[in-house]
C-alpha positions as CSV (number, residue, x, y, z in Angstrom):
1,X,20.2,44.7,147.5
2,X,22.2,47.0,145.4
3,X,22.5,50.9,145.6
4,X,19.9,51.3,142.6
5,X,17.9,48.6,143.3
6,X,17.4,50.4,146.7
7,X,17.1,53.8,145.2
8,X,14.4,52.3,142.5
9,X,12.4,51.1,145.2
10,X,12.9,54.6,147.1
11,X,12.0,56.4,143.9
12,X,8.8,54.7,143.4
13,X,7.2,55.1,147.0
14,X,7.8,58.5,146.3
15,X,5.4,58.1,142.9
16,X,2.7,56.3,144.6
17,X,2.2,58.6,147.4
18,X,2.4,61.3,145.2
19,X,-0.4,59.7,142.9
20,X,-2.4,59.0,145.8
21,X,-2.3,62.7,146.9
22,X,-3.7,63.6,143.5
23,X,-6.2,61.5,143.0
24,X,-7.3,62.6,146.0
25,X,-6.8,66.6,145.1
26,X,-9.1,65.2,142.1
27,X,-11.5,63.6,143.8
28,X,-11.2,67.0,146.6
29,X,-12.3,69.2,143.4
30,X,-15.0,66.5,141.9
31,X,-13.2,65.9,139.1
32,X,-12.2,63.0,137.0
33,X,-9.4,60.6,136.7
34,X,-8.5,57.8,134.2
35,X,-6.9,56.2,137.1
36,X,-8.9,54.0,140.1
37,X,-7.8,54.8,143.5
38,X,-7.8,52.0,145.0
39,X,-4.7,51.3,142.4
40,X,-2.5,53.7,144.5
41,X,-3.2,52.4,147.7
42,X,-0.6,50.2,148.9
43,X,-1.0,46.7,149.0
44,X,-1.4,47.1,153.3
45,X,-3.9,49.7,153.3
46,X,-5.8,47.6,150.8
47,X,-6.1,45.0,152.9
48,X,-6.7,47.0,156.3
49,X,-10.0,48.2,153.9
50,X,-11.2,44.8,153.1
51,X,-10.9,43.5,156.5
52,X,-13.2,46.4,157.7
53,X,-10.5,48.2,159.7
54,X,-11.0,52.0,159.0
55,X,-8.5,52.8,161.5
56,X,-6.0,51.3,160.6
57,X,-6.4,52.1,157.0
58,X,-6.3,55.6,158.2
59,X,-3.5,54.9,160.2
60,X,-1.4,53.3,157.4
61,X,-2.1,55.6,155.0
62,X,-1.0,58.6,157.0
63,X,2.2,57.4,157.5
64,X,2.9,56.3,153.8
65,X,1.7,59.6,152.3
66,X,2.0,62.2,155.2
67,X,-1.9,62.9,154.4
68,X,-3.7,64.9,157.1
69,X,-6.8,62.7,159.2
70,X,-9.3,64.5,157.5
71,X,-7.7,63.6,154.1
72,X,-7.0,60.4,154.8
73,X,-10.1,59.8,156.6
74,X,-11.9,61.1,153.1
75,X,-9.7,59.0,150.9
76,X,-10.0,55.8,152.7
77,X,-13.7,55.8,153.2
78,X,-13.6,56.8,149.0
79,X,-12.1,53.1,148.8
80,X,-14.9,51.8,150.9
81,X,-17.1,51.1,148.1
């Protein structure tokens, strides 16, 4: 893999964690967004959710986005729909 293939894919974890942090600062505040979370999840915590593992859907997602337990609790039982 080349140097900007590597910084592409470096570039955009960073957007996806940063989109998952505001829809969840917009869902936090009860507002709106054009934009369905579960489309920000990564592929893994997607999965974890459908399997029925909360924990480790918490888990995964605190380590992609840095989120606190409380957020991330939040946010993954929001994709538990």
């Amino acid at each position: 893999m080349s140097d900007s293939q590597r910084e592409i894919q470096e570039i955009r974890a960073r957007l996806e964690k940063l989109e998952a942090q505001m829809i969840y600062l917009y869902r936090s505040l009860g507002m709106t967004t054009n934009a369905a979370p579960a489309s920000n999840a990564s592929p893994k915590v997607i999965e974890l959710v459908k399997r029925g593992d909360t924990l480790g859907a918490i888990k995964a997602f605190r380590e992609e986005t840095g989120a606190s337990l409380k957020d991330a609790k939040t946010y993954i039982e929001s994709l538990e729909v």
